[in-house]
Structure formats: C-alpha cells, structure tokens
C-alpha positions in Angstrom: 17.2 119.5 59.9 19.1 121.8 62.4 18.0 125.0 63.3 18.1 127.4 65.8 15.0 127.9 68.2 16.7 130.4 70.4 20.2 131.8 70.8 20.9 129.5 74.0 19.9 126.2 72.6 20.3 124.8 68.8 18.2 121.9 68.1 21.0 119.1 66.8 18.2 116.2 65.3 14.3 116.4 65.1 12.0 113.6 64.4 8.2 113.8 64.2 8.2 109.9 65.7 10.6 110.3 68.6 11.1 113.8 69.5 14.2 116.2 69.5 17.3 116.7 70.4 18.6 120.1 71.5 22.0 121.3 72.8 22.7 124.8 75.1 25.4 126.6 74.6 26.8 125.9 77.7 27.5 122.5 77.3 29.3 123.3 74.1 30.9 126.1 76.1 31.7 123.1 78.4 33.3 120.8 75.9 35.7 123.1 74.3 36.7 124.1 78.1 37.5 120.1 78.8 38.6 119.4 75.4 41.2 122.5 76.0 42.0 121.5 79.9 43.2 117.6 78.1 46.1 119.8 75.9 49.8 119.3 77.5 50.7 122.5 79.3 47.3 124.3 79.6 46.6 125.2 83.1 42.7 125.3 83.8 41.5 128.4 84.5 39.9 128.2 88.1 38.7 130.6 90.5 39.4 131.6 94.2 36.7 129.0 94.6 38.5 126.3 92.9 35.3 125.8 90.1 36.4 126.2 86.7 35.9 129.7 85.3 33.0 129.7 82.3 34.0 133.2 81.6 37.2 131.9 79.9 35.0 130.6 77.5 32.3 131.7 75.2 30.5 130.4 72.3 28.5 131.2 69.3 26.3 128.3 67.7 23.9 129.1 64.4 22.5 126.5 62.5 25.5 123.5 62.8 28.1 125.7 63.1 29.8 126.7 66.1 32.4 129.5 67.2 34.5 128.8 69.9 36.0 132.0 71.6 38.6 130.1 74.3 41.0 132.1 76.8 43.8 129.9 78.4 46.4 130.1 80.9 49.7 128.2 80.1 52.2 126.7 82.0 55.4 128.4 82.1 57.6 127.0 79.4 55.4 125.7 77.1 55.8 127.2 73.3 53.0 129.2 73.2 51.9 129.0 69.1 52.3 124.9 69.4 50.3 124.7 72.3 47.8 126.8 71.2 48.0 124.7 67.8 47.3 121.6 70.1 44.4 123.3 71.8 42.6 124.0 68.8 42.6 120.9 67.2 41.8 119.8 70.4 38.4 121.9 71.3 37.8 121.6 66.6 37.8 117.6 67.3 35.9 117.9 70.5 33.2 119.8 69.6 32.4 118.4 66.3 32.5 114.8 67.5 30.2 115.1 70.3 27.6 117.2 68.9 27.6 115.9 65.4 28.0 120.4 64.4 30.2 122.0 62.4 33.0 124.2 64.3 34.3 126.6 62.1 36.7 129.0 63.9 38.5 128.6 67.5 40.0 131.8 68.5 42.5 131.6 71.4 43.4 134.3 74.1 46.1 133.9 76.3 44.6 135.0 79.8 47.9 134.1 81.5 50.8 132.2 82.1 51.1 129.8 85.2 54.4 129.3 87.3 55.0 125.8 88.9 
C-alpha cells in the first residue's frame, strides 16, 4: 500500500483505522549517512562547522524502493573496493531494515581520502 504523495516524502503504511505513516527523504538520506559513518575506515564527511555534510548524500525513493547516491572520504590506508564493499552492505542493510523499503542500488563516490 506504498506510494508516493510527493517527491520529498513516501508514505511507508496506511490504514483507514489508525492513520499513516510517511518517511522524508532526508531521514533516509540520514540513515545511509550513519549507516556509512559505522563502516571501519570511513571518515565522516563534516564541514568547517563540524555538522555533518548532507550534500555527501542524496537519495531517490519511488514507491518502496530507494536509491542511495553516497560520497565518502576514507581514511588513508584503507583498500578502497573492500571498504566501499562494507559501506554498501552497510547503508543496503540500514535502509531496508529501518524503513521496511526496498533499496535497490548504492552508488559510491569517493569525495576524498583523510590523513591521520
């Protein structure tokens, strides 16, 4: 009984008796981000400010399924194909067990590498 109402928000369960539930994109957006932050030798992408950086981030939900677009910076010495391996089973797991949706693709970027 999913379906989209806008392109910010996907309704995850409906029920004439109690109501909906809805999810924003951000707070997938969100999940992948801290999902991908939990993987050994990913460095979290933070600003000047020292918030974490959304840009880094972007997804695409429609109907129950979800595209996670995900740019990381590594730690210096980490093998970068295994990590990323990691980090997308990672964000995959994430996703689809705390919003009950289907995440079909999780594209990595490497934004950077971090020394130290």
């Amino acid at each position: 009984m999913e379906k989209e109402i806008d392109r910010k928000t996907v309704v995850l369960q409906e029920d004439e008796n109690l109501g909906s539930v809805k999810i924003a994109d951000d707070v997938v957006a969100t999940i992948a981000r801290l999902a991908a932050n939990e993987v050994e030798g990913v460095a979290p992408a933070v600003g000047s400010n020292g918030k974490p950086v959304k840009k880094y981030v972007r997804v695409e939900v429609t109907e129950n399924n979800v595209v996670v677009d995900l740019a990381v910076v590594l730690a210096y010495g980490y093998n970068i194909p295994a990590t990323c391996s990691k980090v997308q089973a990672k964000v995959k797991s994430a996703v689809e067990n705390m919003t009950g949706l289907t995440c079909n693709d999780v594209n990595i970027r490497i934004a950077g590498v971090k020394v130290n």
